[in-house]
C-alpha positions as CSV (number, residue, x, y, z in Angstrom):
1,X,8.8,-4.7,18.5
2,X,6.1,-7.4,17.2
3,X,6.5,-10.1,14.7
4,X,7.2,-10.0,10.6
5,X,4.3,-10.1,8.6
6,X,5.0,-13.4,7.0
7,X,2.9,-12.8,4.0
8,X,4.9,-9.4,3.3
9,X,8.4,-11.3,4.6
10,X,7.6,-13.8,1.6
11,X,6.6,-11.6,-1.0
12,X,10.5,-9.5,-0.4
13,X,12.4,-13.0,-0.6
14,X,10.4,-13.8,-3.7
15,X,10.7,-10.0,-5.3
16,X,14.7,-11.0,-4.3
17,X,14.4,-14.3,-6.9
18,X,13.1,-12.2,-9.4
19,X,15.7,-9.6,-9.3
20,X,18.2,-12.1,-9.9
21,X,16.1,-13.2,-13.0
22,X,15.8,-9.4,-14.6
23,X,20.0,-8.7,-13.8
24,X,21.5,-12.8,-14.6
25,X,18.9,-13.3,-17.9
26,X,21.5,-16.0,-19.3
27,X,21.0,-17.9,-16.5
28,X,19.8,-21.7,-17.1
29,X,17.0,-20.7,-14.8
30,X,15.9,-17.6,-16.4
31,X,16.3,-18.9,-19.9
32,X,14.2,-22.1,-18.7
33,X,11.2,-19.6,-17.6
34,X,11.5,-17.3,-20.5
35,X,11.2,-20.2,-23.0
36,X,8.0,-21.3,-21.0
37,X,6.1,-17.9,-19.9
38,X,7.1,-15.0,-21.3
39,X,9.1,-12.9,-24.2
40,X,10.5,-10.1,-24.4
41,X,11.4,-8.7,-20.9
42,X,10.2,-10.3,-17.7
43,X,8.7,-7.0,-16.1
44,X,6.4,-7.6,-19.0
45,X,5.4,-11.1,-18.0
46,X,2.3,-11.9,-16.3
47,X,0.2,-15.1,-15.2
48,X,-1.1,-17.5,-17.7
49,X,-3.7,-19.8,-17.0
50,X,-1.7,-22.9,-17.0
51,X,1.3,-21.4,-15.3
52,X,2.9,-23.5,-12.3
53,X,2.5,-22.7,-8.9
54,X,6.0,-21.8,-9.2
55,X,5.3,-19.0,-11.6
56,X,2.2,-18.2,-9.5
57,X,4.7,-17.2,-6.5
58,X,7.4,-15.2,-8.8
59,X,4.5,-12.6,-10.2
60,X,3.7,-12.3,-6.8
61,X,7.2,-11.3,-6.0
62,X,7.3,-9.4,-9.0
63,X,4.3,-7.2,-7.9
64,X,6.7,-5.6,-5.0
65,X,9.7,-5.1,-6.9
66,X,7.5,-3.8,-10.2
67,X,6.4,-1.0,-7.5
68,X,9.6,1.4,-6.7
69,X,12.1,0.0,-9.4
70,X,13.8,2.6,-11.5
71,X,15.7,2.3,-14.4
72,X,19.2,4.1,-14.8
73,X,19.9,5.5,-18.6
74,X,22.9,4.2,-20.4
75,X,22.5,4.0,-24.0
76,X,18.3,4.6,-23.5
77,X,17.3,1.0,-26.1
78,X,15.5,-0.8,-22.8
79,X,13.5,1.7,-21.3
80,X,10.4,2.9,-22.4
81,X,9.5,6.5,-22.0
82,X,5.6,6.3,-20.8
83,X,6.1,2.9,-19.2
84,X,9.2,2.9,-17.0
85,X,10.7,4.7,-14.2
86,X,13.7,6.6,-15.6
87,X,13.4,10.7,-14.7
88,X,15.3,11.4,-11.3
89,X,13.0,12.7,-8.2
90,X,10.0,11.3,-9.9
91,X,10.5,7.7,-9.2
92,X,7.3,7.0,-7.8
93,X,5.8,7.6,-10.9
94,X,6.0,7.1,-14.4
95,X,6.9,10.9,-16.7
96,X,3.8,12.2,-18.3
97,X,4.8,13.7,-21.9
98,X,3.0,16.7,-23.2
99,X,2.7,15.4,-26.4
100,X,1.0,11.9,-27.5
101,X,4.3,9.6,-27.7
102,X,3.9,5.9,-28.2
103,X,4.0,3.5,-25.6
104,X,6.9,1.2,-27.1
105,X,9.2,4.6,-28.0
106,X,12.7,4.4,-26.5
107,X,14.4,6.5,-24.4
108,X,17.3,6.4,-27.0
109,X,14.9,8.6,-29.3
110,X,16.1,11.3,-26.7
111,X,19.7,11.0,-27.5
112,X,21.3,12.6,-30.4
113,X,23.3,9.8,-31.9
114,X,25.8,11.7,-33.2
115,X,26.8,13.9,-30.2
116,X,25.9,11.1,-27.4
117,X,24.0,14.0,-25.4
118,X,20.2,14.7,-24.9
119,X,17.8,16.5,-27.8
120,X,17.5,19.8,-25.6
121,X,15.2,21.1,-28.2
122,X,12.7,17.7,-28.6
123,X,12.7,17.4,-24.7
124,X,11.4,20.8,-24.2
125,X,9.0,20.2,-27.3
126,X,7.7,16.5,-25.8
127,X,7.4,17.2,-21.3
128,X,7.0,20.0,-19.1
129,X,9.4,22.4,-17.9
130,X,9.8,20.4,-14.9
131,X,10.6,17.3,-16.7
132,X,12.6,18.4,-19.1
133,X,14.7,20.0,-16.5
134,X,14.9,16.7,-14.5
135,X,15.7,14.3,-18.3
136,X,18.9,17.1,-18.9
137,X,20.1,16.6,-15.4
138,X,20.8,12.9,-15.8
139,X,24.2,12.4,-17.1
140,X,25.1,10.1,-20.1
141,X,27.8,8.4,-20.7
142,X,30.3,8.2,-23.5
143,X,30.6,4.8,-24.1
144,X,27.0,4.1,-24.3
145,X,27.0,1.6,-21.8
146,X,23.6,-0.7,-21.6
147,X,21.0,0.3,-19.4
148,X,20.5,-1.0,-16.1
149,X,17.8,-1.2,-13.0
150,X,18.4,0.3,-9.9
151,X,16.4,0.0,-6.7
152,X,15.7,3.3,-4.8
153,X,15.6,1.9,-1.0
154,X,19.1,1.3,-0.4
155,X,22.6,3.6,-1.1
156,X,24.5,0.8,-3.5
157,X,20.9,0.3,-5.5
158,X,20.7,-3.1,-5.0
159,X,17.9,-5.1,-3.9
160,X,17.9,-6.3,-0.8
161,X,14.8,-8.4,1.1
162,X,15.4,-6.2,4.4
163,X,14.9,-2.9,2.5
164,X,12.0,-4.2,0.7
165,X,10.3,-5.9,3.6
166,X,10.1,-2.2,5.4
167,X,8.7,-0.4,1.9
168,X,6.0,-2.7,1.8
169,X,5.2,-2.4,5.9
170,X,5.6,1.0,5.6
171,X,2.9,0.9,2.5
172,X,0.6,-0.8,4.2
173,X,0.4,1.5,7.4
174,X,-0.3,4.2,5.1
175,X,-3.1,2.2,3.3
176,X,-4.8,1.1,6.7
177,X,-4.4,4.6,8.4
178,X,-6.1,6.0,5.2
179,X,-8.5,3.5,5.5
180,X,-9.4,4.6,8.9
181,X,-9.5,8.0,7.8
182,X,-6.5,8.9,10.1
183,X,-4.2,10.7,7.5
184,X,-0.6,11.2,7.9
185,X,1.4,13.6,8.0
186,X,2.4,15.6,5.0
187,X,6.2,16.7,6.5
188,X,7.7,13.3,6.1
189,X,11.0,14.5,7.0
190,X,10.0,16.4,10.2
191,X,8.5,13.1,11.3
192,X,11.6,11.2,10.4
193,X,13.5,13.7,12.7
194,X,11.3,13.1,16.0
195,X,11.7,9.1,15.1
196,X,15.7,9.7,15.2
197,X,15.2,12.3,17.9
198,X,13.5,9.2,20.1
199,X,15.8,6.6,19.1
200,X,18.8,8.6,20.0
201,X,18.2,8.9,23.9
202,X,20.7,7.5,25.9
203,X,19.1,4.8,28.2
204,X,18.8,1.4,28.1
205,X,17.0,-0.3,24.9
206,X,14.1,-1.8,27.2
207,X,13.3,2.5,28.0
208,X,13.1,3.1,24.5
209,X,10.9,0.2,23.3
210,X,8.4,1.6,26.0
211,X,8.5,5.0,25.0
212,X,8.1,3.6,21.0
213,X,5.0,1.4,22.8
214,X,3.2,4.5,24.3
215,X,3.6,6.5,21.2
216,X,1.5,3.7,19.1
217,X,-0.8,2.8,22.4
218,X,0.5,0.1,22.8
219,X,1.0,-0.3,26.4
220,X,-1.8,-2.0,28.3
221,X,-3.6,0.0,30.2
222,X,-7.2,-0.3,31.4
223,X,-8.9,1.6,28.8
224,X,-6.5,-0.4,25.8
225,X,-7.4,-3.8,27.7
226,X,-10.9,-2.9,28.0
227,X,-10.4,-1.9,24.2
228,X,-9.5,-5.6,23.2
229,X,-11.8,-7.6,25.4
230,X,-9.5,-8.9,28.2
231,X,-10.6,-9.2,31.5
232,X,-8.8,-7.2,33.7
233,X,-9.3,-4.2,36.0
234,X,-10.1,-0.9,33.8
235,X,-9.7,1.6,36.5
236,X,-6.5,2.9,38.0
237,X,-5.3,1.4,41.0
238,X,-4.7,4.4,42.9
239,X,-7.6,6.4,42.2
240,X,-9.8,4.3,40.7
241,X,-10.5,6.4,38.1
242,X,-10.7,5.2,34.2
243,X,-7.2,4.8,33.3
244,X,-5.3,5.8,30.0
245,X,-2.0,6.7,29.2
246,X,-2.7,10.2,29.7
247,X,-3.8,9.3,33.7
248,X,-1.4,6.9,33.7
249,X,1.3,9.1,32.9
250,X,0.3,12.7,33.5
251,X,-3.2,13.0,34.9
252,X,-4.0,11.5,38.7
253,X,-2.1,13.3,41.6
254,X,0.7,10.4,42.4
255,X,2.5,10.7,39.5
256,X,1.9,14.7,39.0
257,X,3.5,14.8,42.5
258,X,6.5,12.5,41.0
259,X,7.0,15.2,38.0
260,X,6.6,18.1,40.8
261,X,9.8,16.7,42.7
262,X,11.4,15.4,39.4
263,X,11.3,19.5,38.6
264,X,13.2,20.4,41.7
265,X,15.9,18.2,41.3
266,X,17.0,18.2,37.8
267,X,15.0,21.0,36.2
268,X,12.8,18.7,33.8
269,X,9.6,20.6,33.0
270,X,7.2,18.6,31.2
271,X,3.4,20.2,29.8
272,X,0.5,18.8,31.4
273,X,-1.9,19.2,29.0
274,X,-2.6,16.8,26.7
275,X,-1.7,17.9,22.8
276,X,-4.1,16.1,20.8
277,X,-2.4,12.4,21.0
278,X,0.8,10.6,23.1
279,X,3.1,11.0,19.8
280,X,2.4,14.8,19.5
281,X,2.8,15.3,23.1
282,X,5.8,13.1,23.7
283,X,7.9,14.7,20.2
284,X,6.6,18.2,21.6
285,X,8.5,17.7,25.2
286,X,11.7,15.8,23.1
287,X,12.0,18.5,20.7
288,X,12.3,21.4,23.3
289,X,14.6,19.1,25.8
290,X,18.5,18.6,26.1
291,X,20.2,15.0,26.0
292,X,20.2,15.2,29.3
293,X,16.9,15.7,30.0
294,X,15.6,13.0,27.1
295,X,17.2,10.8,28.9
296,X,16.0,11.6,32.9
297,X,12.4,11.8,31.0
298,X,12.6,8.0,29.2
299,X,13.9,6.7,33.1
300,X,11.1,8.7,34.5
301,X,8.7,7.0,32.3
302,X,9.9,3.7,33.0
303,X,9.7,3.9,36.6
304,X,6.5,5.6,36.4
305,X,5.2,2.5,34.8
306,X,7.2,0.2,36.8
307,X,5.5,1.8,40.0
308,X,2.1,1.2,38.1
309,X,2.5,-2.6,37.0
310,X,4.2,-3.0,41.2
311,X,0.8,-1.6,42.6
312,X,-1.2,-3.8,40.3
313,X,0.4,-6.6,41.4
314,X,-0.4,-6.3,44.9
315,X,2.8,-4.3,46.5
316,X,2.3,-1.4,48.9
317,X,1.7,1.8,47.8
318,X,4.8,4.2,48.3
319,X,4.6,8.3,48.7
320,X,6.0,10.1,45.4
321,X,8.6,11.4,47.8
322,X,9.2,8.1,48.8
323,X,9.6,6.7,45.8
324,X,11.6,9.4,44.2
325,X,14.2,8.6,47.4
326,X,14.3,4.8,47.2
327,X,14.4,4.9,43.2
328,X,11.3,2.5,43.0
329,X,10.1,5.7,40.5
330,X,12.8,7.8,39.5
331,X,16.1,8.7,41.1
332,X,18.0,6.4,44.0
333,X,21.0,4.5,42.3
334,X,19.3,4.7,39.0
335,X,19.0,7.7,37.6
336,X,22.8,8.5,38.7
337,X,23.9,5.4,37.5
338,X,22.4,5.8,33.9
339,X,23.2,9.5,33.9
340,X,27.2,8.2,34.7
341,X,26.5,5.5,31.4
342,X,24.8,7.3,28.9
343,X,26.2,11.0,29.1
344,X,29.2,12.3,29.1
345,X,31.2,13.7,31.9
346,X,32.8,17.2,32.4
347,X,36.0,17.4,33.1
């Protein structure tokens, strides 16, 4: 699946010191850096010329955590209204008040002291209808417990490297595709759906990975070679044609003849032309196929490219037929065997 990106990997273990910092502040530690950096709360600290290297590394942790943390209202004295995250479903941003409020005002100025519940009437005077119907939905509780942070990415709200280490990947694939002017798309969870829909098939892991690969062209075919400067054969070897994953896959007349006899026997129908890019195509076909048939596509793929990488390497050419027979592409013991595995039986 590819290797961490260190410089991100870092950054989480570092955000993971400085959470320990904002929830264990009587800690020797955290009293020892507060005395020498900052006052006040340590979101609110920053680098100072003469800092330590130390210090250096924590604000650099901090950036990542500072970005999706969210504060949880108990009695309201620690969180700032403007500043902090606080208002449920609008954690990726701060609220925006109406009204000019300063930034150091309290979410406590929101609770009526004497009955322990929100100001219905100065909410609706101070934010938007929206907002102020998000601030009455958070509950309160009796006892005016003190406020805590919370972080979004996993159930318990805990900080955790793992979770944080994918936010910030995930971040940064957004940032580079915009970069490239390749948006993406704005139905986050239909795309989550086709990532769970691909991940699901029952075959092998190796299958999957290669169907995850051909998604992000990853695989290396002559034109992606070609496309990174290493010297290798561009062209297909049986047609000699330019070959991409759509020729490799779909295009030239061996593998069209595979899919042909594929059809006969188990009833798999896949669409031959090309919708715009491999993910769209390949979630198109997944969407509108059984488990059954998922999982006699991802073995057809792999043979398909098993068949492809045999050729390449010198081994004789077989007839689609042929190979559909002797599984070298698709069925033989194979397909019956990870059929037997992977789905169910009837009885």
């Amino acid at each position: 699946m590819g290797f961490r990106d260190m410089k991100l990997f870092n950054q989480a273990m570092l955000a993971r010191q400085c959470w320990r910092l904002m929830l264990e502040p009587h800690s020797l530690c955290a009293k020892v850096l507060k005395g020498r950096y900052y006052q006040g709360s340590f979101l609110d600290s920053a680098v100072t010329r003469s800092c330590s290297f130390t210090w250096r590394s924590l604000m650099f942790g901090k950036d990542l955590l500072q970005r999706d943390i969210v504060w949880r209202v108990g009695n309201g004295e620690n969180i700032r209204i403007t500043r902090d995250r606080w208002v449920l479903d609008a954690s990726c941003h701060t609220v925006k008040p109406t009204v000019f409020i300063p930034d150091e005002l309290r979410v406590s100025a929101l609770i009526d002291t004497t009955t322990g519940r929100w100001n219905e009437e100065l909410i609706a005077a101070c934010f938007s209808s929206t907002d102020a119907s998000r601030i009455l939905q958070i509950p309160l509780s009796c006892n005016r417990v003190p406020d805590c942070v919370s972080w979004p990415w996993t159930k318990t709200g805990t900080f955790t490297i793992k979770s944080a280490y994918i936010m910030a990947r995930c971040q940064q694939v957004y940032l580079k595709t915009s970069a490239q002017g390749k948006g993406a798309t704005s139905n986050q969870d239909q795309a989550a759906n086709d990532w769970k829909r691909l991940w699901k098939i029952k075959v092998p892991p190796k299958m999957l990975i290669m169907l995850w690969r051909f998604v992000h062209y990853c695989l290396p075919t002559g034109q992606q070679l070609k496309n990174r400067n290493i010297t290798a054969s561009e062209v297909c070897c049986h047609c000699a044609r330019e070959e991409n994953l759509h020729h490799t896959f779909i295009g030239y007349q061996y593998v069209a003849e595979v899919w042909k006899e594929l059809k006969k026997r188990t009833g798999l129908k896949i669409n031959q032309k090309w919708c715009g890019s491999a993910r769209n195509w390949l979630f198109d076909i997944l969407s509108r196929c059984t488990s059954r048939e998922t999982t006699i596509l991802a073995i057809a793929f792999w043979h398909i490219w098993e068949a492809r990488n045999a050729m390449r390497n010198g081994e004789t050419e077989l007839h689609p037929w042929c190979s559909v027979e002797k599984n070298s592409c698709i069925c033989g013991y194979g397909l019956p065997a990870l059929l037997s595995i992977y789905l169910p039986q009837k009885v």
